[in-house]
C-alpha positions in Angstrom: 30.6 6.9 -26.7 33.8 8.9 -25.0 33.1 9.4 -21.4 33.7 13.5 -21.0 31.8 16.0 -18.7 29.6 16.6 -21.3 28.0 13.1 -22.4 28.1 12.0 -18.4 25.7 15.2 -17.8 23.6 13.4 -20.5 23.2 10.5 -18.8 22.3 11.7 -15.5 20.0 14.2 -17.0 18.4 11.2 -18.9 18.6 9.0 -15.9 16.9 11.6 -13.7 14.2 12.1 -16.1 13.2 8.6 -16.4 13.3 8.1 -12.8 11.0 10.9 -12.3 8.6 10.0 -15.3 6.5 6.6 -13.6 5.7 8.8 -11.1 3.6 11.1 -13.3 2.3 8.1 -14.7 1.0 6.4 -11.9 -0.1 9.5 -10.3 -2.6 10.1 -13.3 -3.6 6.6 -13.3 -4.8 7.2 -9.6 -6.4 10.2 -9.8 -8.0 9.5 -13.1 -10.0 6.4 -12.6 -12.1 6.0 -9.0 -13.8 3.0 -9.1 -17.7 3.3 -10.3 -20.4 1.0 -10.4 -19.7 -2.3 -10.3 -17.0 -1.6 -7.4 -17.4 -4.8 -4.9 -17.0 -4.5 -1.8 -16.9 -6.5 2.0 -19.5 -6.0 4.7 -17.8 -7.0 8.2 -20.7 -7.2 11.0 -18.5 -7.5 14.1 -21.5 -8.3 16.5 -21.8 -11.8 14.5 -17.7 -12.6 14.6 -16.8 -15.0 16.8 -13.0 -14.8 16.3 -13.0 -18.4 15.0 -10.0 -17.8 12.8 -11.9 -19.6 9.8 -11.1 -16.2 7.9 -7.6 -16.5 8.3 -6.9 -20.2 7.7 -8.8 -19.8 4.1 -6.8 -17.1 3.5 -3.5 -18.9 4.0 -4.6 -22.0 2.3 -5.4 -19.9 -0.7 -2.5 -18.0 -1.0 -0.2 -20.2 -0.2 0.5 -18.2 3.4 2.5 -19.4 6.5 0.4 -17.0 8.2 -2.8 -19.4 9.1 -3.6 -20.7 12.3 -5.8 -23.5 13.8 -9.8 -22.9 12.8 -11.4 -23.2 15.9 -8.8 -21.8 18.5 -10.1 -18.1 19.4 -7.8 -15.2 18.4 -6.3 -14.1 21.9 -4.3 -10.9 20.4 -4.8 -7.3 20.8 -3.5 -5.2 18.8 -2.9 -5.8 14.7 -0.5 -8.6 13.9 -0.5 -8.4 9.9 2.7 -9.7 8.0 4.3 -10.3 4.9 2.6 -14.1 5.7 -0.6 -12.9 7.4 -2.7 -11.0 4.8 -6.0 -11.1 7.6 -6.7 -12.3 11.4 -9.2 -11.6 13.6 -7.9 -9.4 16.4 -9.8 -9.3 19.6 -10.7 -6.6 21.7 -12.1 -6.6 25.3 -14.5 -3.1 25.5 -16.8 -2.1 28.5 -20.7 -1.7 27.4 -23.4 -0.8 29.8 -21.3 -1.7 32.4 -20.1 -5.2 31.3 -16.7 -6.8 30.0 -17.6 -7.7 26.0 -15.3 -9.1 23.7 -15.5 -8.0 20.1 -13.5 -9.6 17.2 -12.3 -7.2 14.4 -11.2 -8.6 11.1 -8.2 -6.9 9.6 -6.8 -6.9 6.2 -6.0 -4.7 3.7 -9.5 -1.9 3.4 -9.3 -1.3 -0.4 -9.8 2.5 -0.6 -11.6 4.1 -3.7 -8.6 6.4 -3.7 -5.8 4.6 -2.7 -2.9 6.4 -1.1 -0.8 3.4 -1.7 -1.4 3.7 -5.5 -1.1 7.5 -6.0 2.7 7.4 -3.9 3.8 4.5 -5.8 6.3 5.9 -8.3 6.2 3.2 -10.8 3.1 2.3 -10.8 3.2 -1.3 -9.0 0.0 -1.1 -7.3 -3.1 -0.3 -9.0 -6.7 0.2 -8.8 -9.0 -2.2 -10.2 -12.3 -1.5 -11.2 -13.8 -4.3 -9.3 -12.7 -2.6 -6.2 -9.9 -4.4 -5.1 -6.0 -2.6 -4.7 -4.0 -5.1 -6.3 0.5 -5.3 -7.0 2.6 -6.0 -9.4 6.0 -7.4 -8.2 7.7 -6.8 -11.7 7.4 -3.7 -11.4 8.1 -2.7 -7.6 11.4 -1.7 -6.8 11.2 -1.5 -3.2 10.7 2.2 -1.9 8.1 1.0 0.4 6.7 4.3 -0.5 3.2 2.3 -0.4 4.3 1.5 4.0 4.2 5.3 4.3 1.3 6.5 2.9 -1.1 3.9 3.6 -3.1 5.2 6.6 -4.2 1.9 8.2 -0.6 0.4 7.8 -1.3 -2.4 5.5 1.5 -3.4 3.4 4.1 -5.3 4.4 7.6 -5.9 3.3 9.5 -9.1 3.1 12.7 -8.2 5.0 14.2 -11.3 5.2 14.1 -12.9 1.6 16.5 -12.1 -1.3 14.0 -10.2 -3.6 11.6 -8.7 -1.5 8.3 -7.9 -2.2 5.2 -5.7 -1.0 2.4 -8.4 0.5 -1.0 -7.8 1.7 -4.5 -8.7 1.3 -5.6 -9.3 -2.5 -9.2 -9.0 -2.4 -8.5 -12.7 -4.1 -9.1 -11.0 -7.4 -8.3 -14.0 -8.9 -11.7 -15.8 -7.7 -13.4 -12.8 -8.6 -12.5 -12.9 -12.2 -14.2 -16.1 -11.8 -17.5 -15.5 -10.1 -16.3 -16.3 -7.1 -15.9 -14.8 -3.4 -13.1 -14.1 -1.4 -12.3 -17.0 0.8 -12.4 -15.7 3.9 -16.1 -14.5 3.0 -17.0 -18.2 1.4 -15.2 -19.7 5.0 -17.1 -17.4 7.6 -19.0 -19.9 9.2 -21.5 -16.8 11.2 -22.6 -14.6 8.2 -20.0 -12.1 9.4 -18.6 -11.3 5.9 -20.8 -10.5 3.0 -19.3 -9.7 -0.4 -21.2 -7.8 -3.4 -21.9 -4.5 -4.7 -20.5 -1.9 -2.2 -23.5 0.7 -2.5 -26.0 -2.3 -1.7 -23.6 -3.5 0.9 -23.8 0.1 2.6 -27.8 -0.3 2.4 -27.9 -3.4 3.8 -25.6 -2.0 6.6 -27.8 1.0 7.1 -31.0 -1.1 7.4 -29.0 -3.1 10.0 -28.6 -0.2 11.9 -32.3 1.5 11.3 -33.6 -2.1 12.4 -31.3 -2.5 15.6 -30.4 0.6 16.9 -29.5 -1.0 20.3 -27.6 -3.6 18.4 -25.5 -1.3 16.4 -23.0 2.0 16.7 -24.9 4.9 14.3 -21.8 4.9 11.8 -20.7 2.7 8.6 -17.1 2.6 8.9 -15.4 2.8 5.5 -18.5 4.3 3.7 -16.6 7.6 4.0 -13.9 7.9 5.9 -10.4 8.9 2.9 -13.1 9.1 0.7 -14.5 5.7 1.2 -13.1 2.1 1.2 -13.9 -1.6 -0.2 -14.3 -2.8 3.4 -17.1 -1.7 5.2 -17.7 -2.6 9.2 -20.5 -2.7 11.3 -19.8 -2.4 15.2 -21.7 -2.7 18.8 -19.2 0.0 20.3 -17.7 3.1 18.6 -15.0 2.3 16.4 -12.1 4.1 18.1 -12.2 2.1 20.8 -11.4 -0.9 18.8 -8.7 1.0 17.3 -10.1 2.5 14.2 -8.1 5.3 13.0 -9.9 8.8 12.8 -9.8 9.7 9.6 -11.4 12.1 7.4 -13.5 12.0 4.5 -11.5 13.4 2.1 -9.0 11.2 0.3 -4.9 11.3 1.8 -3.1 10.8 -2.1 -2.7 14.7 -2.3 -0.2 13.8 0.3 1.3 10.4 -1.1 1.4 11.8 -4.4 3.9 14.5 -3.0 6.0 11.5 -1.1 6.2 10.2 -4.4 7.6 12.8 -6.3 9.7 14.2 -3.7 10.6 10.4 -3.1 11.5 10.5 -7.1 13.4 13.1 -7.1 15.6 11.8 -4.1 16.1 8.4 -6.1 17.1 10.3 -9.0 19.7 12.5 -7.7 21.2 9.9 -5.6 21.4 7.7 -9.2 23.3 10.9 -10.6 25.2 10.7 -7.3 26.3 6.8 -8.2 26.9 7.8 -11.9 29.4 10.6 -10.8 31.6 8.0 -8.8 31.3 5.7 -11.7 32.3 8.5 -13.9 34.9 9.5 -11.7 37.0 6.1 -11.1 36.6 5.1 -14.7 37.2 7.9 -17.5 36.5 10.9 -15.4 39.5 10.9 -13.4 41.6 10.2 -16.6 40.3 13.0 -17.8 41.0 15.3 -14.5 44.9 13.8 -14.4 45.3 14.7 -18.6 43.5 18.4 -17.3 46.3 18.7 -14.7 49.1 17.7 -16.3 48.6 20.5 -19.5 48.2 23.0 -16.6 51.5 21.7 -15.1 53.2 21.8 -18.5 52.3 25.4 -19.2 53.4 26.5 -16.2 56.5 25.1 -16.4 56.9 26.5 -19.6 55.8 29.9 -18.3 53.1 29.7 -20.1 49.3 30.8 -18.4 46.7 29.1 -17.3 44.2 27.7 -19.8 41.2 26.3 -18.5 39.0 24.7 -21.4 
């Protein structure tokens, strides 16, 4: 095909337009299908973790992580330390309660919302819902907006800066026991009953009989029951959940707000593909044809001749 100003508009127009249709795929996909019945989900009592670290070793050893860490040695860190090699750790906390020092242990990882924001501002579609609850990626098809980093409000995903072909890492749910009958592995290492895994509406009764049973025991909220419309992970705490650095959030889902990082996002990858195309267009064909469009002006005006400007 001759390169002109006509056929290179085509192919940015074209390009533009594909860039920008994913998005409206994977925006439908989100929106469309919240988890039902049958969504699993994680029960994390923090008043029975003992920061052992179990969690995170099973983790590592299952996904073939760097990330894992003695079993056995308490976590000593405060504040969240998740990586591209640590999908979950056990962060610790020191919190006054009726006037005494307590330490509390939260298990972090990746919360699985219903509605993720991660999925809804992912303009091709590289992370999806599954029906079983968990949020899982496809590397194949990421292409490394980090879109996902933005949107998420706990600040889950992580990048891998340093290798070749990066990719988006974080907690899987281990989707891959599920499929066959089996737990997550930091659930199936807990050595306290801290984690329980199984439906996430019994999981929030058995949470709210916890808390009817103990009310000294227990702060009167199920984190993750509600908060952006509800997550996979669910946590039980002695202490209210800000102070152990729970985001506020509210109730209703955030993707109204990815969604418009992604397509806003789109459009900026678009244009700035056009943008490539035009210097493309312009050190190959393009400026031959802008030096053949100057030289018939130059040789009518030498000949007296006027201007013609096709």
């Amino acid at each position: 095909m001759e390169l002109n100003r006509r056929n290179f508009l085509k192919v940015c127009g074209i390009t533009a337009g594909a860039m920008l249709l994913p998005c409206g795929i994977a925006n439908a996909s989100s929106s469309s299908a919240p988890p039902g019945t049958g969504s699993k989900g994680m029960l994390s009592d923090l008043t029975k973790c003992i920061g052992c670290g179990w969690c995170q070793e099973a983790c590592s050893q299952w996904n073939d992580l760097q990330g894992g860490r003695d079993p056995g040695q308490q976590s000593q860190q405060n504040g969240t330390c998740l990586s591209a090699e640590t999908w979950t750790l056990p962060e610790l906390h020191e919190i006054e309660r009726d006037g005494q020092q307590h330490r509390v242990f939260v298990k972090r990882q990746c919360m699985h919302c219903q509605d993720p924001a991660c999925v809804s501002a992912c303009p091709v579609g590289a992370l999806q819902k599954m029906d079983n609850g968990a949020v899982v990626y496809d590397c194949s098809r990421c292409i490394g907006c980090r879109y996902c980093m933005v949107a998420c409000p706990f600040g889950v995903p992580k990048f891998e800066w340093a290798e070749a072909l990066p990719r988006i890492r974080k907690c899987t749910f281990c989707v891959d026991r599920q499929k066959t009958g089996m737990e997550p592995a930091c659930a199936a290492a807990c050595p306290t009953g801290a984690l329980m895994f199984g439906d996430r509406d019994a999981l929030i009764a058995e949470a709210e009989a916890r808390i009817q049973a103990e009310p000294e025991r227990y702060y009167q909220h199920v984190y993750g029951r509600e908060e952006v419309g509800g997550t996979s992970w669910l946590y039980l705490s002695p202490v209210p959940f800000e102070q152990l650095g729970f985001p506020t959030l509210k109730t209703e889902p955030v993707t109204a707000l990815s969604e418009a990082v992604a397509t806003y996002g789109s459009a900026g990858v678009a244009a700035s593909v056009a943008f490539l195309l035009g210097g493309m267009y312009y050190l190959s064909g393009g400026q031959e044809e802008r030096i053949q469009f100057e030289e018939s002006v130059h040789d009518q005006q030498d000949g007296g001749g006027e201007e013609t400007v096709p």
